[in-house]
ZALUMPA-120835 format. One record per residue (C-alpha): residue number from 1; x, y, z negated. Coordinates in steps of 0.001 Angstrom, whole numbers. Each point is the difference from the previous one (the first is absolute). Layout:
(NUM,(X,Y,Z))
...
This chain:
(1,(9539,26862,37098))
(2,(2528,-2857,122))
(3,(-100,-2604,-3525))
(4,(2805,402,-2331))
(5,(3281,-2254,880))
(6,(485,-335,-3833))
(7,(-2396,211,-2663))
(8,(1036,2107,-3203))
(9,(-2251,-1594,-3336))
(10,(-2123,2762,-1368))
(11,(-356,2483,2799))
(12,(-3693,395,655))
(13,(515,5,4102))
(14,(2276,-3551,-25))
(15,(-2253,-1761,-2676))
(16,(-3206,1471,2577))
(17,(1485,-2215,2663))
(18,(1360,-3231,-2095))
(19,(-3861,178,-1091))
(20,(-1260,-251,3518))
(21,(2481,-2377,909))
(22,(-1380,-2439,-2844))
(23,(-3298,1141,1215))
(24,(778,-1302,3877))
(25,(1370,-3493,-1574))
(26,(-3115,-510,-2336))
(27,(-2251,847,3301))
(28,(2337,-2348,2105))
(29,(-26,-2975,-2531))
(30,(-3889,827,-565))
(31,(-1150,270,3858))
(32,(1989,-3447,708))
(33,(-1357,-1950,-2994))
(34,(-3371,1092,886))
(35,(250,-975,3673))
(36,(1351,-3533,-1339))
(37,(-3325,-80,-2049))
(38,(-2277,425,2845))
(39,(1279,-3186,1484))
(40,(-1597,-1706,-2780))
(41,(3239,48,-2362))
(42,(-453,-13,-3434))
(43,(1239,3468,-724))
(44,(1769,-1824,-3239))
(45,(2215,-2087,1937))
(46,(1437,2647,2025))
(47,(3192,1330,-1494))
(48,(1607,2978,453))
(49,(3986,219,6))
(50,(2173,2893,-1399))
(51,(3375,260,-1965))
(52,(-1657,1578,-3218))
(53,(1478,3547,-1064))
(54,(3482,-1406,1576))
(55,(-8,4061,926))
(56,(-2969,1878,-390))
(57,(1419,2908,1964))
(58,(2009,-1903,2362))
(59,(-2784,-2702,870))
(60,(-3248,1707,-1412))
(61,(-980,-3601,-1600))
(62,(-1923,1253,-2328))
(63,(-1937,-2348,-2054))
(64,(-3455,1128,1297))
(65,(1361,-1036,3561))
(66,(-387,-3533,-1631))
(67,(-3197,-84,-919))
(68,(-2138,1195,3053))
(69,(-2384,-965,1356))
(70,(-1367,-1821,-2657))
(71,(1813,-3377,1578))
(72,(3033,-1944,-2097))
(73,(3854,1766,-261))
(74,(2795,-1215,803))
(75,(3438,864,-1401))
(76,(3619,-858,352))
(77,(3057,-559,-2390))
(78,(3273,-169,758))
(79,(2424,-228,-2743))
(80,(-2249,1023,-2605))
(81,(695,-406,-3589))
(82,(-3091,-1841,-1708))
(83,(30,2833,-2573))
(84,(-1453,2320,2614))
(85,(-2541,-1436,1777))
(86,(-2524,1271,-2429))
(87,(228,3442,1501))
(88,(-1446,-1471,3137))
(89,(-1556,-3118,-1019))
(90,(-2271,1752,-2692))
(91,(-1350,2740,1873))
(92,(-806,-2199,2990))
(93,(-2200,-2013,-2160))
(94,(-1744,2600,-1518))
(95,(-1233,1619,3492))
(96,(-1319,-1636,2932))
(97,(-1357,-3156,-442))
(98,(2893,-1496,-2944))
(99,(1070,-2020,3382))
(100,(3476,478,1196))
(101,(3333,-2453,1022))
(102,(3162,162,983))
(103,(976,-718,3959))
(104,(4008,567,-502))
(105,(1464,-462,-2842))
(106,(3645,-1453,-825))
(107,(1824,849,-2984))
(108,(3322,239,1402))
(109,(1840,-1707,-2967))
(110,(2400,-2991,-584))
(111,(-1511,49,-3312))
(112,(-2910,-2838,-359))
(113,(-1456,1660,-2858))
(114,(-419,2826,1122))
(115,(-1633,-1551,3071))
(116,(-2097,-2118,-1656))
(117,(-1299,2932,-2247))
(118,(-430,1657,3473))
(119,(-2868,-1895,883))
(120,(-1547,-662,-3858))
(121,(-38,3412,-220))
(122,(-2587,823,2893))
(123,(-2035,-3083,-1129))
(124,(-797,1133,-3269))
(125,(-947,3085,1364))
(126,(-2489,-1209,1982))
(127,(1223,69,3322))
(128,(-2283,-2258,2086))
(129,(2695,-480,2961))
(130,(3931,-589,117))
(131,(2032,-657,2467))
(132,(3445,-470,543))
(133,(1913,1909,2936))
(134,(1673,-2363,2198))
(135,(-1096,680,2992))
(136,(2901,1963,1369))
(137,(2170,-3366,-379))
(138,(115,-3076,1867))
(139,(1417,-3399,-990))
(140,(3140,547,2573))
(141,(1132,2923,-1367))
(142,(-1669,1296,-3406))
(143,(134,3611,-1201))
(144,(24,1912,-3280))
(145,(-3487,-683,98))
(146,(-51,-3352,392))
(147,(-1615,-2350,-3493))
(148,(3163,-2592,954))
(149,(3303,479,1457))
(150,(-315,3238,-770))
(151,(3745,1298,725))
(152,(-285,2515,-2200))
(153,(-2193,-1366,-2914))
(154,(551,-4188,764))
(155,(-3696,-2111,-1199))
(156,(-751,2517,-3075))
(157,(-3211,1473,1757))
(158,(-1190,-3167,1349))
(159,(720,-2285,-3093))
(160,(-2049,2530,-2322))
(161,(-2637,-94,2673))
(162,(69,-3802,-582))
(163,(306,120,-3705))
(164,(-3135,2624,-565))
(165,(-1861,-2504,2638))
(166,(-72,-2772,-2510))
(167,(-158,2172,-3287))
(168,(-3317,2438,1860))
(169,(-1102,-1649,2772))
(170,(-3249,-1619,-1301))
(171,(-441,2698,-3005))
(172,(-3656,1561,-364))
(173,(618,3342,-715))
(174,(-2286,2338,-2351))
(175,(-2551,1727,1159))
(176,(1145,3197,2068))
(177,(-2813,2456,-182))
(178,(-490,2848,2668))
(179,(1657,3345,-1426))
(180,(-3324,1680,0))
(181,(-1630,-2671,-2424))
(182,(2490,-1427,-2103))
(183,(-2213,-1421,-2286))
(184,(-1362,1018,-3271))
(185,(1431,2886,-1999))
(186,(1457,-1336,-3045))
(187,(2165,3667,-753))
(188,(-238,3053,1145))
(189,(3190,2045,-696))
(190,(-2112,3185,737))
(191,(-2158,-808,-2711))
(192,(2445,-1104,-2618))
(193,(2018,2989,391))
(194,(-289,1176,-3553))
(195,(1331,-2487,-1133))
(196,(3247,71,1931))
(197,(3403,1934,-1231))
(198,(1145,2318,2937))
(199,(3141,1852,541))
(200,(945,2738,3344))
(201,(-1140,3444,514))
(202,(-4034,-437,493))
(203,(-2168,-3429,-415))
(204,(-3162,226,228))
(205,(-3512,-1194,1833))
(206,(-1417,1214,3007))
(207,(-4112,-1252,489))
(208,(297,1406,3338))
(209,(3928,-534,1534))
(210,(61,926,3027))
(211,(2654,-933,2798))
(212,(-203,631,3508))
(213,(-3667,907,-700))
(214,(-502,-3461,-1752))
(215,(-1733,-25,-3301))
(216,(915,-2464,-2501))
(217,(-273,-68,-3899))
(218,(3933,417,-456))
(219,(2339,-74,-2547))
(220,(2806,3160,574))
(221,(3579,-449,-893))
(222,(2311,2380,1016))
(223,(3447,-834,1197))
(224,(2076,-1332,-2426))
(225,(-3416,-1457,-2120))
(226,(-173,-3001,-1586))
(227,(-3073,-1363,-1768))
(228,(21,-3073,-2161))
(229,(-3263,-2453,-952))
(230,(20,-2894,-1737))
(231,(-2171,-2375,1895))
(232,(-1903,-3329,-1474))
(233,(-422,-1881,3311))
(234,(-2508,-2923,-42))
(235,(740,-3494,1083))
(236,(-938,-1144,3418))
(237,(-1534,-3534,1579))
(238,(1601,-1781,1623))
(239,(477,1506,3784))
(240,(-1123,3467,-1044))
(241,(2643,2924,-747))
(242,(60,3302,-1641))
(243,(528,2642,2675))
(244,(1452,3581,-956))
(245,(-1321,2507,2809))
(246,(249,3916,643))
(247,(1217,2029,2384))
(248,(3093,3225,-207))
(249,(-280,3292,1574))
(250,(1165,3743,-294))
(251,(-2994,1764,-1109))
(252,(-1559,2159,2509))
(253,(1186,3617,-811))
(254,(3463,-827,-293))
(255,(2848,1859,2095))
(256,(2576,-1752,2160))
(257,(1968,-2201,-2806))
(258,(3129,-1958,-184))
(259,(144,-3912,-99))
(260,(-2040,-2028,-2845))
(261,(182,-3494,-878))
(262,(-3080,-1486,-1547))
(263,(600,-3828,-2311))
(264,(-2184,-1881,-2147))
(265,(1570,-2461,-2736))
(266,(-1440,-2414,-2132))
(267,(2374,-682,-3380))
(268,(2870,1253,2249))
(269,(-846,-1801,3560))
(270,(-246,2177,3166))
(271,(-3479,-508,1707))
(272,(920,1713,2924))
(273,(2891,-1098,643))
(274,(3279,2216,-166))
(275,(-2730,2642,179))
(276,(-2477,1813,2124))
(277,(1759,2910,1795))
(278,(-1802,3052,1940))
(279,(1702,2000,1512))
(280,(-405,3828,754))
(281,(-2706,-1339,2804))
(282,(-2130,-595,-2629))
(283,(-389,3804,-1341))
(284,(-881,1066,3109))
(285,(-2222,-2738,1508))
(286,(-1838,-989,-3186))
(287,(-1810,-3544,-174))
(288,(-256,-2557,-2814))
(289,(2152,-2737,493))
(290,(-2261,-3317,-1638))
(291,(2428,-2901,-1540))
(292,(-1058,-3140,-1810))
(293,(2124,-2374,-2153))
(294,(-308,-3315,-1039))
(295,(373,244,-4015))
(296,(-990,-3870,-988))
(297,(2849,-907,-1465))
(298,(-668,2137,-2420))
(299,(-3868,-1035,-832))
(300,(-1065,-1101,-3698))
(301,(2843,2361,-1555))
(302,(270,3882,-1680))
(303,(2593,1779,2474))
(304,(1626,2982,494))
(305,(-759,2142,3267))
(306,(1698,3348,883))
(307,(-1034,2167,3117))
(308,(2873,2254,1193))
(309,(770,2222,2213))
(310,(3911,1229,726))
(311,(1465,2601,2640))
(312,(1491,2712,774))
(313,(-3259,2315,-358))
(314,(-153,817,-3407))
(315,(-3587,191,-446))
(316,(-1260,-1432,3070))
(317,(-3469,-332,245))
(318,(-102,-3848,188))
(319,(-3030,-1862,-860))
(320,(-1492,-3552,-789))
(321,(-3299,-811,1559))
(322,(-2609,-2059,-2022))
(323,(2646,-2387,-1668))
(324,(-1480,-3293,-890))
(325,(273,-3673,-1069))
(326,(-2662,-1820,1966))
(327,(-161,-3856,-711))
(328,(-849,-1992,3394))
(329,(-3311,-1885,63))
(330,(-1966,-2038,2190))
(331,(-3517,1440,-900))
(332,(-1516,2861,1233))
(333,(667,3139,-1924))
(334,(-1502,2193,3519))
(335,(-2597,1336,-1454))
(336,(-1558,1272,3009))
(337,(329,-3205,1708))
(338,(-3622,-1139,1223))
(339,(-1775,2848,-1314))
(340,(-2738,2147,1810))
(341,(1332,2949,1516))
(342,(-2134,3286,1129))
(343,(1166,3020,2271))
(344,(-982,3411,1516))
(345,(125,-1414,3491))
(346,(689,-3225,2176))
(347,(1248,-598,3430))
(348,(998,-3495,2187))
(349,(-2144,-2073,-2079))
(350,(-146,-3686,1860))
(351,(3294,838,2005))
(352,(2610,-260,-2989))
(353,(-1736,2926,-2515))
(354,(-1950,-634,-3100))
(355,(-50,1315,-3315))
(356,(476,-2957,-1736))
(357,(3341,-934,2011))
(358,(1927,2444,-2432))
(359,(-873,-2380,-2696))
(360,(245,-3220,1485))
(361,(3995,-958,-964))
(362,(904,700,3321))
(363,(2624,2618,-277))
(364,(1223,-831,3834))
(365,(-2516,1615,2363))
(366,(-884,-1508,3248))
(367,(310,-4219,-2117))
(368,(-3475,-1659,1422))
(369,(-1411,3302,1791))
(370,(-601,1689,-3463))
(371,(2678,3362,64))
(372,(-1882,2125,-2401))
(373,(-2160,2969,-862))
(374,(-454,2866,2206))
(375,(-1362,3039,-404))
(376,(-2254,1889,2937))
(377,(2921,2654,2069))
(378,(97,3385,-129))
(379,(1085,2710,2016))
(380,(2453,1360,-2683))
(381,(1785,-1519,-3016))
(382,(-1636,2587,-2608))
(383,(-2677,-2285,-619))
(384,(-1597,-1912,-2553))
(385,(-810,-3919,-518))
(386,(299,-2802,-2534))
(387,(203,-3576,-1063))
(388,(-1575,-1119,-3812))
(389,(1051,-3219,-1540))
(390,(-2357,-1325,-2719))
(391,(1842,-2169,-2034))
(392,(-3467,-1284,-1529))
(393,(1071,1358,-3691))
(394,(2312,2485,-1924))
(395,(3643,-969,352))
(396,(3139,1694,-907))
(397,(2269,623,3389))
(398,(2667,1521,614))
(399,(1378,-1069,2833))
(400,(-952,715,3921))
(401,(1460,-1642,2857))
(402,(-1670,1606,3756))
(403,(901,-2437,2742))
(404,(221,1773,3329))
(405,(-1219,-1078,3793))
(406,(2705,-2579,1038))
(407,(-1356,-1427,3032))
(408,(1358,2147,2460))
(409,(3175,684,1649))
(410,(1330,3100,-1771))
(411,(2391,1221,-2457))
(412,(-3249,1708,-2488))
(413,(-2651,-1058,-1552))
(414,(-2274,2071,2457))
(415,(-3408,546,-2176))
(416,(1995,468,-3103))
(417,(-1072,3429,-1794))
(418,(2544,2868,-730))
(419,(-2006,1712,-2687))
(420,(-2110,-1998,-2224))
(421,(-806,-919,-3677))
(422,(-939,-3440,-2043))
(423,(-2453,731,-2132))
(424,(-2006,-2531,-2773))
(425,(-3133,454,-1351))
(426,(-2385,-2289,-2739))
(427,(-2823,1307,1781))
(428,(543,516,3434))
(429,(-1296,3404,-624))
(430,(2209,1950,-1861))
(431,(3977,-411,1538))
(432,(3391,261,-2023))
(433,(3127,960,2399))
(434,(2733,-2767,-521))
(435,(2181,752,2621))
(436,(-84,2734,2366))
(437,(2405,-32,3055))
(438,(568,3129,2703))
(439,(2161,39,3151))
(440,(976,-3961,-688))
(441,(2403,-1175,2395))
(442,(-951,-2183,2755))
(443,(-289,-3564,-1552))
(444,(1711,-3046,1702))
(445,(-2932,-2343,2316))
(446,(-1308,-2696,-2624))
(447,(2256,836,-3098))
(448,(-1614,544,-3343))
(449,(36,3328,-1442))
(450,(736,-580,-3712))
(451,(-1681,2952,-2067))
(452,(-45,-127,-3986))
(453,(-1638,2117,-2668))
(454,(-699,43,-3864))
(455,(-2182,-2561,-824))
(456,(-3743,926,518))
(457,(-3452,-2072,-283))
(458,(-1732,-215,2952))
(459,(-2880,-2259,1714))
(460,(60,2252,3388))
(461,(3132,285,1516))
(462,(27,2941,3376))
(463,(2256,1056,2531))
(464,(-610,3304,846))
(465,(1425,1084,3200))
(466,(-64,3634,287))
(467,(2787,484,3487))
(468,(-780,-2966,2195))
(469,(2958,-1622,2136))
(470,(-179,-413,3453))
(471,(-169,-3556,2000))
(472,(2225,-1537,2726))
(473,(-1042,1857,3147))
(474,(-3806,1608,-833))
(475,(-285,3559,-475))
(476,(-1485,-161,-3130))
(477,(469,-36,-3677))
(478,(-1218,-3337,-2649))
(479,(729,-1810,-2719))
(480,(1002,-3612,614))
(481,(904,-2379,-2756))
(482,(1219,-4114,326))
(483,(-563,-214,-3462))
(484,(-650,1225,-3775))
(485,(1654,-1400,-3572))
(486,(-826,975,-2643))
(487,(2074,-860,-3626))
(488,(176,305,-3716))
């Protein structure tokens, strides 16, 4: 069967193969960053490179291409108007590792504000990398491109480059947390919905949202919703922040939909840029779509935030996932960290496996020969075997991040389970099902998965896997996990 020449949004067969085209790039960018990493390269200072949702159909740069592998992302602007970075900027920080820059970017303008904004823009979102595309010029003949001389846009580029040097260049900036820990909860929008004034045709929680086979405690909005809180955010030291985090999908369920644009505000101002858009991809190939968003400018004061959702799908089954305020901190709020761990079986141990590596802090597998837990194999997937955390007394959770295998070269995290639950219990005897996942979709090598629930008091914390995934090239089925978190 030859591929489609053109794709046509919505029809099942042409969003099929833009799905396994996105699928090829995340296995390309993953496979390479890996191989990088076995050289000894600090899987964090490998960057990828893409020219974020440019096209999705065209170019299949889909966000998720971005964060592979578990490595850094790389990005490029050209032209951009400051206004919309969020709607890549925020998203890349709140997957992966929160550790992405720019490797081309020019603005393109003759207007030095706009230039200068350009690059103050990306800073205070967090971007850890910028650099500014000259490198198709030379001094005997500049281009467009080019930060002076430019024929086409004169010394603007390179004089804001100069200008931002001497305002940013020796600035500590606050505390940029990873997107699966952003710090302590200090609101929880889930919670507090009662309190908020709603308008659209059906608001309303979910416990157990589900997208792409992902459960999350979600808050459901159809298209056009909006929801309004009024938030009193605390004040923050001194190189912490306040972090808003969730994550947007199309409930699982839904039919093939039209386009939907997601935005955040607080007291009027656009988190997210312009806004987040999916397109008709999204109702097909459902996945949550993580973001997180600076919001400490707005620390120590009552505001105003409104989720919406706008599109041409009347009721559209759009959703938020687990919306939050976290505020960063440098203490440890892992409550699994360094606490003794039990399971139904154990295999490796003194080459790499232990128990105790999946609560050790290490989330990268492989760092100092310690890559994880493993279970025994076995010669099919329907099988049974689990991990227990003690957390040494009763504690109210309700968060779960599951750290896959990362240490080697493939696109998965091969030992990651497909059908499972998370279960907590005071006794260790008697269980209560938090989460319960079936048929989850193959998890990217070393990135947390992010599960949330309603809170629950627990002192025994167990992953129960239930359909066992299988590893690299064995024959059998196991359980592997880099590591276990474990939050309030």
């Amino acid at each position: 069967m030859q591929p489609p020449s053109t794709l046509t949004p919505g029809d099942p067969f042409s969003e099929e193969w833009e799905r396994w085209r996105v699928t090829m790039i995340i296995h390309s960018v993953s496979d390479e960053t890996l191989w990088i990493a076995t050289a000894g390269i600090d899987r964090t200072l490998i960057y990828g490179h893409q020219t974020p949702r440019l096209d999705d159909y065209n170019f299949a740069d889909d966000l998720q291409t971005a964060t592979a592998a578990n490595g850094a992302s790389g990005v490029t602007y050209y032209g951009w108007v400051p206004a919309t970075f969020g709607s890549v900027d925020n998203p890349m920080r709140g997957s992966g590792k929160n550790n992405f820059g720019t490797f081309e970017i020019n603005p393109l303008s003759t207007d030095p504000t706009f230039a200068y904004n350009t690059l103050l823009t990306l800073y205070n979102d967090g971007i850890k990398i910028i650099c500014p595309n000259s490198w198709e010029s030379n001094e005997a003949s500049p281009d467009q491109y080019a930060l002076f001389n430019s024929p086409n846009y004169g010394n603007t580029f390179g004089n804001a480059v100069k200008q931002f040097l001497f305002d940013h260049g020796n600035s500590q900036r606050n505390l940029a947390p990873p997107p699966w820990n952003p710090g302590m909860r200090v609101y929880d929008f889930y919670d507090s919905f009662s309190s908020a004034t709603s308008t659209g045709p059906d608001n309303h929680l979910e416990s157990n949202g589900s997208v792409g086979s992902v459960i999350r405690k979600s808050v459901y909005s159809a298209v056009g919703g909006v929801i309004t809180y009024t938030v009193p955010l605390p004040s923050v030291p001194a190189g912490q922040r306040l972090n808003f985090w969730t994550s947007l999908g199309i409930k699982d369920g839904a039919g093939i939909g039209g386009e939907t644009q997601f935005q955040v505000t607080v007291n009027g101002n656009n988190l997210f840029g312009t806004y987040y858009h999916f397109n008709k991809n999204y109702w097909v190939w459902k996945r949550w779509v993580p973001l997180m968003v600076d919001v400490t400018p707005w620390a120590g004061s009552t505001v105003t935030f409104q989720f919406l959702t706008t599109g041409n799908d009347e009721w559209g089954w759009t959703t938020w996932g687990s919306p939050a305020v976290y505020q960063s901190t440098t203490a440890n709020n892992n409550l699994a960290l360094g606490m003794p761990v039990s399971v139904s079986s154990t295999d490796g141990e003194g080459v790499g496996w232990d128990p105790s590596f999946i609560t050790d802090g290490n989330v990268d597998g492989g760092v100092d020969g310690r890559i994880g837990w493993s279970s025994v194999s076995h010669s099919t997937a329907s099988a049974t075997e689990w991990a227990v955390v003690d957390l040494g007394s009763s504690q109210s959770i309700g968060k779960v991040v599951l750290f896959p295998r990362s240490d080697l070269v493939d696109f998965t995290g091969t030992g990651f389970p497909t059908g499972f639950e998370i279960q907590g219990s005071e006794d260790s005897s008697t269980w209560t099902t938090l989460v319960t996942e079936s048929d989850y979709p193959g998890a990217k090598a070393g990135e947390g998965q992010i599960f949330t629930f309603l809170q629950a008091s627990a002192r025994y914390v167990r992953i129960l896997a239930t359909t066992l995934g299988g590893v690299g090239t064995e024959s059998g089925y196991r359980i592997q996990l880099a590591e276990v978190e474990i939050f309030a």
